[in-house]
N, CA, C and O atoms as a printed pandas DataFrame, in Angstrom:
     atom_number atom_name residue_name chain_id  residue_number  x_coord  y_coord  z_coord
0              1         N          UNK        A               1  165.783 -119.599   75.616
1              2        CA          UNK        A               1  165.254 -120.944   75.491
2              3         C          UNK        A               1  164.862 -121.449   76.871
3              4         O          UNK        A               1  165.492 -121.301   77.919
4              5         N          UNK        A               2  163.320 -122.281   76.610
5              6        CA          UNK        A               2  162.981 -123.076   78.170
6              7         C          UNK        A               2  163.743 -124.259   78.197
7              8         O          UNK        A               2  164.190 -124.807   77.189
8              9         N          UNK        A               3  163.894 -124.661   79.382
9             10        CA          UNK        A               3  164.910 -126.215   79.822
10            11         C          UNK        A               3  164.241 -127.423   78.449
11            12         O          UNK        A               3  164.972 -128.127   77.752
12            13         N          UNK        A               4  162.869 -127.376   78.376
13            14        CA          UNK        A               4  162.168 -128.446   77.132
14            15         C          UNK        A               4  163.497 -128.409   75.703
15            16         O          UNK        A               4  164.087 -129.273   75.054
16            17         N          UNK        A               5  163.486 -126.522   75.748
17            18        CA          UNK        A               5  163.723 -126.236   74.353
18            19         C          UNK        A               5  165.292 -126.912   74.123
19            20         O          UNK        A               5  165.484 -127.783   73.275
20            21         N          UNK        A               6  166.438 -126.347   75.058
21            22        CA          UNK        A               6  167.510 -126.891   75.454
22            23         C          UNK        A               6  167.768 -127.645   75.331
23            24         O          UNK        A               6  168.802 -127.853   74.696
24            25         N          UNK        A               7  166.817 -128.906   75.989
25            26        CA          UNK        A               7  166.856 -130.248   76.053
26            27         C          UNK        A               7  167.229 -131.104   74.785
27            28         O          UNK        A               7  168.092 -131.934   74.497
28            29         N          UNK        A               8  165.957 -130.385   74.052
29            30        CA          UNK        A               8  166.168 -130.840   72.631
30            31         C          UNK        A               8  167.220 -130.661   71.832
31            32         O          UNK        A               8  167.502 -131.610   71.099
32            33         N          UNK        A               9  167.915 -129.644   71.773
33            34        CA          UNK        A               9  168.845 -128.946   71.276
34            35         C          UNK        A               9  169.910 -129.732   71.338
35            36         O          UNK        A               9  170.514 -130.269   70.409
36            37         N          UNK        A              10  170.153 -129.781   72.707
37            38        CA          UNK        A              10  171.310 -130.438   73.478
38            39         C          UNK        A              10  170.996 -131.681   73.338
39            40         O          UNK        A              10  172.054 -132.274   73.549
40            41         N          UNK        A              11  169.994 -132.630   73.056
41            42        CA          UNK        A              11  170.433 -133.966   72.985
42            43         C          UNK        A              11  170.144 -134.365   74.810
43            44         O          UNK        A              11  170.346 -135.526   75.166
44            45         N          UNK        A              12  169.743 -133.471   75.697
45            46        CA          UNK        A              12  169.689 -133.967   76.989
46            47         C          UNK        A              12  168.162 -133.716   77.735
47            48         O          UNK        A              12  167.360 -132.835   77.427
48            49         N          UNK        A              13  168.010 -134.680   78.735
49            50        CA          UNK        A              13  166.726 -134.755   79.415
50            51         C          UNK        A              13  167.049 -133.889   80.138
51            52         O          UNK        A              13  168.162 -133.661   80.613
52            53         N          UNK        A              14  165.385 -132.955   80.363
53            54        CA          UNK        A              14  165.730 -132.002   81.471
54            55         C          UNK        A              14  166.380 -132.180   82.715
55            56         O          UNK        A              14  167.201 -131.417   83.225
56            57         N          UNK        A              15  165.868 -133.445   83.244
57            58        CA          UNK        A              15  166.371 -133.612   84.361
58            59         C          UNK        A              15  167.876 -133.754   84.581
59            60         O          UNK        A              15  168.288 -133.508   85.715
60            61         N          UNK        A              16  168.959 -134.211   83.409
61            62        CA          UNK        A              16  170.412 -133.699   83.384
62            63         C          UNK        A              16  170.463 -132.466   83.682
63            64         O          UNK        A              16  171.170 -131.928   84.535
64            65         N          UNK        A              17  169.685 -131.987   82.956
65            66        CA          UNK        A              17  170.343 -130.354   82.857
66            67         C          UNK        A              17  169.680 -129.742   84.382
67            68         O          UNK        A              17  170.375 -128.756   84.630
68            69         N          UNK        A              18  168.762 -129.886   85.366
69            70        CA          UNK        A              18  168.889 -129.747   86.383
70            71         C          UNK        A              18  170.143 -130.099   86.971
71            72         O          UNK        A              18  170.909 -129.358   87.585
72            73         N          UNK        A              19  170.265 -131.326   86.710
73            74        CA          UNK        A              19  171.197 -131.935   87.612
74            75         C          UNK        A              19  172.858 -131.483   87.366
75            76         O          UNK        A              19  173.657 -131.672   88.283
76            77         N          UNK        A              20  173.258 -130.941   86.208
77            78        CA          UNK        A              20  174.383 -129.944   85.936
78            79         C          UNK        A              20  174.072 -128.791   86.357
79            80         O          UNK        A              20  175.010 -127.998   86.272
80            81         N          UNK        A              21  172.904 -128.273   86.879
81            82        CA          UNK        A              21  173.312 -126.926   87.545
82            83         C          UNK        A              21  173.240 -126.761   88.538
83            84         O          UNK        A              21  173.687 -125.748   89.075
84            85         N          UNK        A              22  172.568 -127.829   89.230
85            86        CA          UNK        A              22  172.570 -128.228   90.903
86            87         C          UNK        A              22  174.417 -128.059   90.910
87            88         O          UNK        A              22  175.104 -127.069   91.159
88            89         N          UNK        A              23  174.654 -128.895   90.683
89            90        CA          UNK        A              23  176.844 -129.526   90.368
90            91         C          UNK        A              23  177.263 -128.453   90.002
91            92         O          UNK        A              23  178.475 -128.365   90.196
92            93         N          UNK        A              24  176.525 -126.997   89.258
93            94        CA          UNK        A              24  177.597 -125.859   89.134
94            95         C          UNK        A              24  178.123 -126.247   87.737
95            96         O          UNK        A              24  178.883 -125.355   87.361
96            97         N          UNK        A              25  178.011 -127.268   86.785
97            98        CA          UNK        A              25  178.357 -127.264   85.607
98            99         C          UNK        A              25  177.962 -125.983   84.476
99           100         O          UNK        A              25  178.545 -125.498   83.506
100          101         N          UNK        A              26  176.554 -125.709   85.215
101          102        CA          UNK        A              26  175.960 -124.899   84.002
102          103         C          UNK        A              26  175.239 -123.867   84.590
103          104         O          UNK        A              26  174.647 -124.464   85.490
104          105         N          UNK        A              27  174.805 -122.330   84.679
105          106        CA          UNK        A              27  174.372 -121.640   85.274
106          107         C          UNK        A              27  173.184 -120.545   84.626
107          108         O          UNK        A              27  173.157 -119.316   84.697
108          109         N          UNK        A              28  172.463 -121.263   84.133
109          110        CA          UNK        A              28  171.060 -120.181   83.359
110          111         C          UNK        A              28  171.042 -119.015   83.928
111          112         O          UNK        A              28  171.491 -118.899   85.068
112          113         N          UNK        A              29  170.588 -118.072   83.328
113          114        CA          UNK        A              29  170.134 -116.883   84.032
114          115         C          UNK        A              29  168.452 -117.285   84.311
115          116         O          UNK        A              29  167.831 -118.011   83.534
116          117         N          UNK        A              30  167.884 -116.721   85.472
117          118        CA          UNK        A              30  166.802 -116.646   85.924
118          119         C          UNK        A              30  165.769 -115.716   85.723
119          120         O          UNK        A              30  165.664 -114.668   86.359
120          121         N          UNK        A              31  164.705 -116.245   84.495
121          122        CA          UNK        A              31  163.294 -115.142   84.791
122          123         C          UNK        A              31  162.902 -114.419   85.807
123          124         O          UNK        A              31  163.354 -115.107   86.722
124          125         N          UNK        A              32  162.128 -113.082   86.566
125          126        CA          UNK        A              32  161.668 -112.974   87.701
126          127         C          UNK        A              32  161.294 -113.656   88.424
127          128         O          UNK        A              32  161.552 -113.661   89.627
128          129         N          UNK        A              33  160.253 -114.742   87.532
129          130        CA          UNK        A              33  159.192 -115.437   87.464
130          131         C          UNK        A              33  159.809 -116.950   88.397
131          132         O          UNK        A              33  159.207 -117.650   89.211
132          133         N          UNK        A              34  161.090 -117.045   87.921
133          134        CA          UNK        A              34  162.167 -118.534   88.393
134          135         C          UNK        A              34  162.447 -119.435   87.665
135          136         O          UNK        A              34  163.076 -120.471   87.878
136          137         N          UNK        A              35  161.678 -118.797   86.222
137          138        CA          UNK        A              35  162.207 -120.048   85.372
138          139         C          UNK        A              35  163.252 -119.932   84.894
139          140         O          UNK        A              35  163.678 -118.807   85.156
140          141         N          UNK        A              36  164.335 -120.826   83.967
141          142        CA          UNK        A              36  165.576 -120.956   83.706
142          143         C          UNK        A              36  165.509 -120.513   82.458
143          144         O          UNK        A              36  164.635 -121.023   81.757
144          145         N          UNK        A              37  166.434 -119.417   81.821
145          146        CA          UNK        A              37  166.275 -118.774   80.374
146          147         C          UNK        A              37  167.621 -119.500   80.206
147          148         O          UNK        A              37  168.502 -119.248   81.028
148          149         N          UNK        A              38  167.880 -120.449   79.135
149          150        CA          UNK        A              38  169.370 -120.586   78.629
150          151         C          UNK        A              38  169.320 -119.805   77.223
151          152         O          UNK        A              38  168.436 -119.572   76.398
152          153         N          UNK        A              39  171.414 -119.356   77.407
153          154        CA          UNK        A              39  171.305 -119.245   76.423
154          155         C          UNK        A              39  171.903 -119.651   75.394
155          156         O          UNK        A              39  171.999 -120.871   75.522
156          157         N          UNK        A              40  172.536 -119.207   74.080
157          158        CA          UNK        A              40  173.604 -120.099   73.093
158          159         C          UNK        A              40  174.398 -121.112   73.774
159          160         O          UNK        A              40  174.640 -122.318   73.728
160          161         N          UNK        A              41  174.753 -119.826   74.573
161          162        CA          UNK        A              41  175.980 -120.429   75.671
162          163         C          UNK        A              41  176.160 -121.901   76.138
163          164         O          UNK        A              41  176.923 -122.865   76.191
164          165         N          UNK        A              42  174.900 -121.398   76.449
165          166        CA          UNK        A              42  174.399 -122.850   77.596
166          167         C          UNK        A              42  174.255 -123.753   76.975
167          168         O          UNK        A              42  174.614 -124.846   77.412
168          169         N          UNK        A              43  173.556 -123.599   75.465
169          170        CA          UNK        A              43  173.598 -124.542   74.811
170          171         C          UNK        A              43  174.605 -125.402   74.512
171          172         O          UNK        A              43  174.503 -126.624   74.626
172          173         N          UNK        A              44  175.878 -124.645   74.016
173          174        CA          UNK        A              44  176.885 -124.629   73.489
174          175         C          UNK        A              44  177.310 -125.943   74.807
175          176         O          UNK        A              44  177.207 -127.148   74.582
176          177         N          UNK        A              45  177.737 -125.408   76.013
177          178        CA          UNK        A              45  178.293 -125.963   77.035
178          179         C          UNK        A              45  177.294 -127.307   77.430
179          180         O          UNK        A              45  177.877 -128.224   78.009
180          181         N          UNK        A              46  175.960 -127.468   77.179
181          182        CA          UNK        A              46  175.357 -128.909   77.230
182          183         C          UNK        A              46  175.772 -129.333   76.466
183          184         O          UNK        A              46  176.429 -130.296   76.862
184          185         N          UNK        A              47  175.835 -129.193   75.229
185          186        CA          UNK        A              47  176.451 -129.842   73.883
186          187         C          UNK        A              47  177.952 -130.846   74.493
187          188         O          UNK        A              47  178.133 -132.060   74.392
188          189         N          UNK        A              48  178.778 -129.865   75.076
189          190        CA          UNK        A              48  179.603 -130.199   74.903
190          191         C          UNK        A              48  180.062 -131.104   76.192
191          192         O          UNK        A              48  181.010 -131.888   76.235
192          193         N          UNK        A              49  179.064 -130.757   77.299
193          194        CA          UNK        A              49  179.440 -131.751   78.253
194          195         C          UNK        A              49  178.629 -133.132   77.580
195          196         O          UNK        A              49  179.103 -134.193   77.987
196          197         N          UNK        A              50  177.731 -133.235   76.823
197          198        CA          UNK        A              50  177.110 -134.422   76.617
198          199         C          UNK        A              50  177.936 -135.259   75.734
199          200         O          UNK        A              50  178.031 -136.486   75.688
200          201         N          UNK        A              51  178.349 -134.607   75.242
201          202        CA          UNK        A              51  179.821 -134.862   73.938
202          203         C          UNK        A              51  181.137 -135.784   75.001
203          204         O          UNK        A              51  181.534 -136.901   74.669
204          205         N          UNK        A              52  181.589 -135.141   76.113
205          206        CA          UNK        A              52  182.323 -134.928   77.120
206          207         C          UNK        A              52  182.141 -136.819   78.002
207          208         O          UNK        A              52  182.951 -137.694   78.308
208          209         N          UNK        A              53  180.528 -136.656   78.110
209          210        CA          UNK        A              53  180.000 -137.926   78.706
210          211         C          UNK        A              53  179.867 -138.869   77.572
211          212         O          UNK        A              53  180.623 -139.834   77.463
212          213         N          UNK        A              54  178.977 -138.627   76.773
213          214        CA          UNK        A              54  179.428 -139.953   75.748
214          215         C          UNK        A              54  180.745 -140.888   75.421
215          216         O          UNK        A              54  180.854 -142.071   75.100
216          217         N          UNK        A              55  181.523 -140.025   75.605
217          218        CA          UNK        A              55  183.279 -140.713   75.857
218          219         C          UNK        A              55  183.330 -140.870   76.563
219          220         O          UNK        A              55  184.555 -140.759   76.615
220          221         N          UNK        A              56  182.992 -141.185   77.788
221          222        CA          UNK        A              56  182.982 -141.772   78.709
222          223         C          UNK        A              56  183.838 -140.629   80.062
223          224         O          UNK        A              56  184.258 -141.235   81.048
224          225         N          UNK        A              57  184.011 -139.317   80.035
225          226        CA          UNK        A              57  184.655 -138.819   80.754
226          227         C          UNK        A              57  183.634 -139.229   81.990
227          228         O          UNK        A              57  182.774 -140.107   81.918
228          229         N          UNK        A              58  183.920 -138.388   83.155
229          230        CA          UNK        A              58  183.444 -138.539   84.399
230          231         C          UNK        A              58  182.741 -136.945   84.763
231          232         O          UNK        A              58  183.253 -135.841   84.580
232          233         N          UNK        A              59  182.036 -137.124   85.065
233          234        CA          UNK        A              59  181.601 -135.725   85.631
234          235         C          UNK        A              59  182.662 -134.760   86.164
235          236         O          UNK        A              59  182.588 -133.610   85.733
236          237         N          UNK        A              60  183.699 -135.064   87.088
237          238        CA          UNK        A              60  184.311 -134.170   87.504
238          239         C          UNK        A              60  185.455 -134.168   86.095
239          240         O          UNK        A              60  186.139 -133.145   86.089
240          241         N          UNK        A              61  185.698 -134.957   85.150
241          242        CA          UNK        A              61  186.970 -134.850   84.219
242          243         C          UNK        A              61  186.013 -133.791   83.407
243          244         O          UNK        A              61  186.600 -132.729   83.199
244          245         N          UNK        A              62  184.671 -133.842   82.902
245          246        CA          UNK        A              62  184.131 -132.816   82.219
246          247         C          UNK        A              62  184.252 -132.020   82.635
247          248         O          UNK        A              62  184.931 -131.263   81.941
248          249         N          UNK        A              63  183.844 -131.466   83.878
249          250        CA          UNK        A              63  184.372 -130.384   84.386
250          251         C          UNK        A              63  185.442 -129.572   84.344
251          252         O          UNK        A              63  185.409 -128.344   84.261
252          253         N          UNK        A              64  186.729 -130.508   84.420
253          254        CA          UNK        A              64  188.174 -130.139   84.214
254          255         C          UNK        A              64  188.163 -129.408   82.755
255          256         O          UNK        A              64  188.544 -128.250   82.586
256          257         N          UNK        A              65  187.540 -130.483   81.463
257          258        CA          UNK        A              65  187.709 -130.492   80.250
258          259         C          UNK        A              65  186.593 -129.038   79.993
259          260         O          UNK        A              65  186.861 -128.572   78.886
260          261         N          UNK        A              66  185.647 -128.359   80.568
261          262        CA          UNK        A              66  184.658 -127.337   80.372
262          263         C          UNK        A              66  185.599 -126.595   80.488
263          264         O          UNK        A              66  186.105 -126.219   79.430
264          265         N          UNK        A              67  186.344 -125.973   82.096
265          266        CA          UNK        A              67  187.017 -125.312   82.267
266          267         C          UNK        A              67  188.395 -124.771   81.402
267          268         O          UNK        A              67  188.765 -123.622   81.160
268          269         N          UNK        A              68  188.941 -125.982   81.071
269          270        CA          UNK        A              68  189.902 -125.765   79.822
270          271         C          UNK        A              68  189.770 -125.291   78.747
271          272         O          UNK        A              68  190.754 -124.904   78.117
272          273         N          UNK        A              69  188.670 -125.211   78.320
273          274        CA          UNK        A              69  187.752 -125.333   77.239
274          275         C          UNK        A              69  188.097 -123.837   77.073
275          276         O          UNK        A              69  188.765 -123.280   76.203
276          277         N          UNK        A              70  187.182 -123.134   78.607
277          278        CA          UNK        A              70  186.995 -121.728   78.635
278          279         C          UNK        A              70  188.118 -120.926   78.468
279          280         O          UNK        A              70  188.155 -119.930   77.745
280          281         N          UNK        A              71  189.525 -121.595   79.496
281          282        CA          UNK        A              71  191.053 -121.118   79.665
282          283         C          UNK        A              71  191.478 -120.793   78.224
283          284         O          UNK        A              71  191.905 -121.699   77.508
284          285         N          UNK        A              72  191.385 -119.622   77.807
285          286        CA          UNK        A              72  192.342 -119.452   75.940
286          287         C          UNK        A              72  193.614 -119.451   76.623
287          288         O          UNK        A              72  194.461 -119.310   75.741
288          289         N          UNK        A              73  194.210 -119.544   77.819
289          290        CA          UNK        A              73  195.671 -119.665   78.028
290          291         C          UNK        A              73  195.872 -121.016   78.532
291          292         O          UNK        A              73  196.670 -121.363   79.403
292          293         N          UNK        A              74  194.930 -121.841   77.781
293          294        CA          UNK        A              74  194.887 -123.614   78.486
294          295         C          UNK        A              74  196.318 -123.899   77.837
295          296         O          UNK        A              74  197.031 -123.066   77.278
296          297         N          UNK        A              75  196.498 -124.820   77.970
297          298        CA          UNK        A              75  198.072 -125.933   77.406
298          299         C          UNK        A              75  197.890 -127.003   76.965
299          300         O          UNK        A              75  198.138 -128.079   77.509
300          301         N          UNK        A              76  197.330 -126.765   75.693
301          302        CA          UNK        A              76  196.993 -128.189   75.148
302          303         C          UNK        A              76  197.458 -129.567   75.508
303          304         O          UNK        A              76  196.803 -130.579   75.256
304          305         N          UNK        A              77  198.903 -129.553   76.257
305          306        CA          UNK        A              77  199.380 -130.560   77.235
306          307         C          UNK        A              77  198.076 -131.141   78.477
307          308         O          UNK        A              77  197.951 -132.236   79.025
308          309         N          UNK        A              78  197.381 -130.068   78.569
309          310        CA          UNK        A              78  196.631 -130.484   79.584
310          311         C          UNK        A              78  195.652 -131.530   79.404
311          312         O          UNK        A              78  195.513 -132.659   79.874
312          313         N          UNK        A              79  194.671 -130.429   78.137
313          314        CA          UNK        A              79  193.590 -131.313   77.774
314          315         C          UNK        A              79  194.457 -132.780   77.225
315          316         O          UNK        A              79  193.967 -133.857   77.566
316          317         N          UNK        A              80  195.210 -132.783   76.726
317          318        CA          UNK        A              80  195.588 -134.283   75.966
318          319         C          UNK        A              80  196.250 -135.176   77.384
319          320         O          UNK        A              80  196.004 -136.382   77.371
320          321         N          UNK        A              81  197.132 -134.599   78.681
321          322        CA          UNK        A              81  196.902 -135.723   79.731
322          323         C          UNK        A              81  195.878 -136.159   80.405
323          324         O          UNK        A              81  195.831 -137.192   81.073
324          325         N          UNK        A              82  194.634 -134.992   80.157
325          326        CA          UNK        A              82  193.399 -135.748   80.854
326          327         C          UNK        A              82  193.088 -136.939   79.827
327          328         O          UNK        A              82  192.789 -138.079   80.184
328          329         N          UNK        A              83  193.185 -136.571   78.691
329          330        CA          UNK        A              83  192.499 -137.588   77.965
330          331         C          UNK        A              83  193.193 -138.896   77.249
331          332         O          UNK        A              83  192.610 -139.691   76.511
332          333         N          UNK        A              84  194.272 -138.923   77.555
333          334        CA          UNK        A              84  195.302 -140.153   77.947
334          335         C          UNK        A              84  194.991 -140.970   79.260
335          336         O          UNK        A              84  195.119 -142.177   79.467
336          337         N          UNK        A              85  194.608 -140.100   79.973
337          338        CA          UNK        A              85  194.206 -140.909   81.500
338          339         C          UNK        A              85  193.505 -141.068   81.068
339          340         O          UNK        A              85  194.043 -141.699   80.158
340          341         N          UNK        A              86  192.238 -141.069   80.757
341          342        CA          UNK        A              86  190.780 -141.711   80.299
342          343         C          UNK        A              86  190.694 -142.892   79.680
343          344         O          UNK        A              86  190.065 -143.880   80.059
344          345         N          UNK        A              87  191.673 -142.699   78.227
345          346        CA          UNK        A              87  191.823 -143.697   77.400
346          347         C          UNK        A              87  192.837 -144.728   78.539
347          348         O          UNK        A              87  192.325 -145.836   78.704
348          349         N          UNK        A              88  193.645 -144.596   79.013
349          350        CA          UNK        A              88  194.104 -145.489   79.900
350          351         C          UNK        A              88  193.242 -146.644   80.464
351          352         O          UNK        A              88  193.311 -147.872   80.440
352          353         N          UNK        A              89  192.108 -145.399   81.161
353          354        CA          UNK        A              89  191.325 -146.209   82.048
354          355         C          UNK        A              89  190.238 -147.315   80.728
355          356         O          UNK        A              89  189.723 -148.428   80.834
356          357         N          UNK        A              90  190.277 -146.493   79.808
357          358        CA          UNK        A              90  189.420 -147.595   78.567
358          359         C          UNK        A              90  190.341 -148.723   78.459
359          360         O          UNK        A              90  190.029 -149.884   78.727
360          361         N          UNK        A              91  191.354 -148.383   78.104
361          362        CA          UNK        A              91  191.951 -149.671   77.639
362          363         C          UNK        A              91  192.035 -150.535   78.967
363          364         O          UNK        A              91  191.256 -151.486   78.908
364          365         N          UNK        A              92  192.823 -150.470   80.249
365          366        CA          UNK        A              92  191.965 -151.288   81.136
366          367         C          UNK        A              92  191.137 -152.231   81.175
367          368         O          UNK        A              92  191.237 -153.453   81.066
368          369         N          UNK        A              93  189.945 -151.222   81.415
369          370        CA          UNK        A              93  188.901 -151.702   81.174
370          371         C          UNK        A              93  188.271 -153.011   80.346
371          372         O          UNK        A              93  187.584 -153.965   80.711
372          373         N          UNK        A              94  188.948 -152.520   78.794
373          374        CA          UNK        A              94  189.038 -153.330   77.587
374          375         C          UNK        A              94  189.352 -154.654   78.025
375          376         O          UNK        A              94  188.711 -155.691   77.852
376          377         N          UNK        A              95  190.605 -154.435   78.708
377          378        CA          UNK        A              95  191.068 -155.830   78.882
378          379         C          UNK        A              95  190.320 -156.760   79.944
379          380         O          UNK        A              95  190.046 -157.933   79.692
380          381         N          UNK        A              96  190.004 -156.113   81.194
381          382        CA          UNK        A              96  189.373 -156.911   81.736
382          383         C          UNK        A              96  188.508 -157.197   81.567
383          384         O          UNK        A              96  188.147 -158.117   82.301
384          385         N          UNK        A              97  187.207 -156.572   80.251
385          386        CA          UNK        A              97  185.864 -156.984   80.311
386          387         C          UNK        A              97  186.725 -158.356   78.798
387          388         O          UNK        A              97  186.123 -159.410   78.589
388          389         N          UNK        A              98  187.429 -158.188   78.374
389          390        CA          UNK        A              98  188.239 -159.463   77.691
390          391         C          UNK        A              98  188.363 -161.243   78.313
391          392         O          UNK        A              98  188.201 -162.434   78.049
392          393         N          UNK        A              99  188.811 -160.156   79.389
393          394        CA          UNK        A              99  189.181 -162.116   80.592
394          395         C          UNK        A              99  187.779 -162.174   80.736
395          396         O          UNK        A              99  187.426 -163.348   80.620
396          397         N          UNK        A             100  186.800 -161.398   80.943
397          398        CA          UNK        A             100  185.739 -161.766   81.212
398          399         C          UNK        A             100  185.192 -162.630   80.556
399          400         O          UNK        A             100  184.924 -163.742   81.012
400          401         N          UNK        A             101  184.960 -162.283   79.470
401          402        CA          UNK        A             101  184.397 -162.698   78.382
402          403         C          UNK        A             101  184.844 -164.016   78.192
403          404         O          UNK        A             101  184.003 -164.857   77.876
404          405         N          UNK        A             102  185.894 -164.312   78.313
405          406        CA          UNK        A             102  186.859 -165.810   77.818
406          407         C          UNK        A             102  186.306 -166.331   79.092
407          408         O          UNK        A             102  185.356 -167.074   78.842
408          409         N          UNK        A             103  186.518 -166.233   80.251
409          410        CA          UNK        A             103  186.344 -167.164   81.124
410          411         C          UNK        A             103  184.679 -167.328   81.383
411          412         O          UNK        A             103  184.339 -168.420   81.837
412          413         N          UNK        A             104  183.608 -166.326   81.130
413          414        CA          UNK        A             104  182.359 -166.676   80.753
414          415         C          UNK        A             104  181.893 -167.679   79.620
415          416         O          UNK        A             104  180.903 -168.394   79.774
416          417         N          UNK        A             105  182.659 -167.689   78.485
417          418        CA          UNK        A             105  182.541 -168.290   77.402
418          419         C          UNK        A             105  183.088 -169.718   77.636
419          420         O          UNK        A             105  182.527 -170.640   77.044
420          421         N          UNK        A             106  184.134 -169.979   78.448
421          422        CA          UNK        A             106  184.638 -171.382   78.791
422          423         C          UNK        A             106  183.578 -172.175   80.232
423          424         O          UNK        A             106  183.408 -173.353   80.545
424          425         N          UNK        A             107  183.080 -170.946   80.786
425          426        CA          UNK        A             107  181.966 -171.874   81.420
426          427         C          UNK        A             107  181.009 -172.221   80.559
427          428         O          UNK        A             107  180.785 -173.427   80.454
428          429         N          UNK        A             108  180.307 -171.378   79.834
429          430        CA          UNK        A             108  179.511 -171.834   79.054
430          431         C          UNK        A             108  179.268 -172.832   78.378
431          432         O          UNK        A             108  178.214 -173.449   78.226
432          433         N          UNK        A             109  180.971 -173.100   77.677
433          434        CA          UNK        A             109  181.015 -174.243   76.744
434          435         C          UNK        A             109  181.371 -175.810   77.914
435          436         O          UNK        A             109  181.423 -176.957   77.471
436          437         N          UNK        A             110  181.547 -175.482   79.237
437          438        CA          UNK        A             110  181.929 -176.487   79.928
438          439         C          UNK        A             110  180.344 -177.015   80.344
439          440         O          UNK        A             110  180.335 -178.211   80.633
440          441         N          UNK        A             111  179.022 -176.350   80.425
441          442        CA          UNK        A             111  178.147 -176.698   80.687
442          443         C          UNK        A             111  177.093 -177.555   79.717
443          444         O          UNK        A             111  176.810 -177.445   78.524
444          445         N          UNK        A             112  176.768 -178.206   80.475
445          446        CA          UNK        A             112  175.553 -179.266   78.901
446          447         C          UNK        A             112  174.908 -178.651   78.507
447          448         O          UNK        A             112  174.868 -178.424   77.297
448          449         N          UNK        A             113  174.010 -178.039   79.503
449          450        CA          UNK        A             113  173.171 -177.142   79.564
450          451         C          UNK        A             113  172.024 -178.010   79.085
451          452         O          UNK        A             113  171.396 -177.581   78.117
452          453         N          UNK        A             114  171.639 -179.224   79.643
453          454        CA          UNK        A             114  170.758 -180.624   79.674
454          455         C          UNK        A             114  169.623 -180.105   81.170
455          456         O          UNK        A             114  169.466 -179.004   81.696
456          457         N          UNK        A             115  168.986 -181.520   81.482
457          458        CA          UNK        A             115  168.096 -181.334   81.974
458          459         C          UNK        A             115  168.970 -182.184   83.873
459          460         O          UNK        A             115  168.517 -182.580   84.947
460          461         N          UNK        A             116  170.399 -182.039   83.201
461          462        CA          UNK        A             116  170.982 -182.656   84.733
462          463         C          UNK        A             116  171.144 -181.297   85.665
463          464         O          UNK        A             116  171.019 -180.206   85.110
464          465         N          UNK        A             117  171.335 -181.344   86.640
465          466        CA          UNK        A             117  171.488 -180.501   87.874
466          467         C          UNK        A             117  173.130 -179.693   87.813
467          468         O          UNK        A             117  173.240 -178.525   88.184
468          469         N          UNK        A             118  173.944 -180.234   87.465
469          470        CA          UNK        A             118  175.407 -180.401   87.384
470          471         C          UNK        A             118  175.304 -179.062   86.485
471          472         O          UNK        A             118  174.632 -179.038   85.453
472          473         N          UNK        A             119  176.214 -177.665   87.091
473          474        CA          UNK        A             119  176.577 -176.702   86.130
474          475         C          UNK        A             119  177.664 -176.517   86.764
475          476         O          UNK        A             119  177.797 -176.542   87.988
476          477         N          UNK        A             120  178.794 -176.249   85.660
477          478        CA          UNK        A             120  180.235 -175.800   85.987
478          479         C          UNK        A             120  179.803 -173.889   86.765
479          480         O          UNK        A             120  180.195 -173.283   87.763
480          481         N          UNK        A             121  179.053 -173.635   85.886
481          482        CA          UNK        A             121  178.709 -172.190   85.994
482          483         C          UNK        A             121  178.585 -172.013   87.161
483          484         O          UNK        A             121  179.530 -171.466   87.728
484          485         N          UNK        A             122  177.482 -172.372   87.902
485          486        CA          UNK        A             122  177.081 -171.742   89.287
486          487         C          UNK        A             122  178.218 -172.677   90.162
487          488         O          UNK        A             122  178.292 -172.216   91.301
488          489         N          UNK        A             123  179.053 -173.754   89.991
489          490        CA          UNK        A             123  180.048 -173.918   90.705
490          491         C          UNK        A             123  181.328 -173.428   90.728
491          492         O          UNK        A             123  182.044 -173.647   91.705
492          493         N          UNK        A             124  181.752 -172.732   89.693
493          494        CA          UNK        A             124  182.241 -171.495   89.375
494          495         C          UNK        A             124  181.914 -170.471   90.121
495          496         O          UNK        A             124  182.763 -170.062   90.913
496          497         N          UNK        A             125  180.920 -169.968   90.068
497          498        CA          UNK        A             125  180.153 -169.024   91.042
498          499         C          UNK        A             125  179.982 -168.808   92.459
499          500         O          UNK        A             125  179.820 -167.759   93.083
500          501         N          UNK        A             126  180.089 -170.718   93.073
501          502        CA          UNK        A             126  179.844 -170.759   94.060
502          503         C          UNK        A             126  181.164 -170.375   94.911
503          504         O          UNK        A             126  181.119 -170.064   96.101
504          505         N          UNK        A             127  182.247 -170.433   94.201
505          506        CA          UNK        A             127  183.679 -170.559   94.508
506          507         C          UNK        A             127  183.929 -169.082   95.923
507          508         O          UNK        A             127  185.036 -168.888   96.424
């Protein structure tokens, strides 16, 4: 398969899939010619780093999670503390885009939002 064909396959723009083999994620074999032949494989392994990124892993945790992947003597302990740390960092996350939200929503409702000059918001902001 050409990088186009892949692409499709995989759900990814070529230019990812450059950019995972620049990073060593993914390693085509090479035509004479220089173009990139993938194969199942490769497929298989875009699939699954795109899978990998949609959850939000990180490039280098996909990495971890590829490698494990490959390990048949992995420890399922492993893959499940990477992905406890992840969800960690979601839930986090969760919460603070939460306060966000509340304390955006209480400026909002503190503003007239009239034709006076006076906004809690950008004095909020200005803080």
């Amino acid at each position: 398969m050409n990088i186009s064909e892949v692409g499709k396959r995989a759900g990814l723009p070529p230019k990812t899939i450059r950019y995972y083999e620049d990073i060593g994620l993914i390693t085509p074999r090479r035509d004479p010619n220089g173009y990139r032949v993938f194969s199942d494989a490769d497929l298989h392994r875009l699939a699954f780093l795109r899978r990998a990124r949609m959850l939000g892993f990180s490039i280098e945790e996909a990495r971890q999670l590829l490698a494990l992947y490959r390990d048949e003597h992995r420890a399922s302990a492993d893959v499940k503390a990477l992905a406890r740390q992840h969800l960690d960092r979601i839930d986090a996350q969760m919460s603070e885009l939460t306060q966000m939200r509340a304390t955006l929503a209480d400026l909002i409702d503190a503003c007239a939002g009239d034709h006076r000059p006076d906004c809690p918001i950008l004095k909020d902001l200005a803080k």
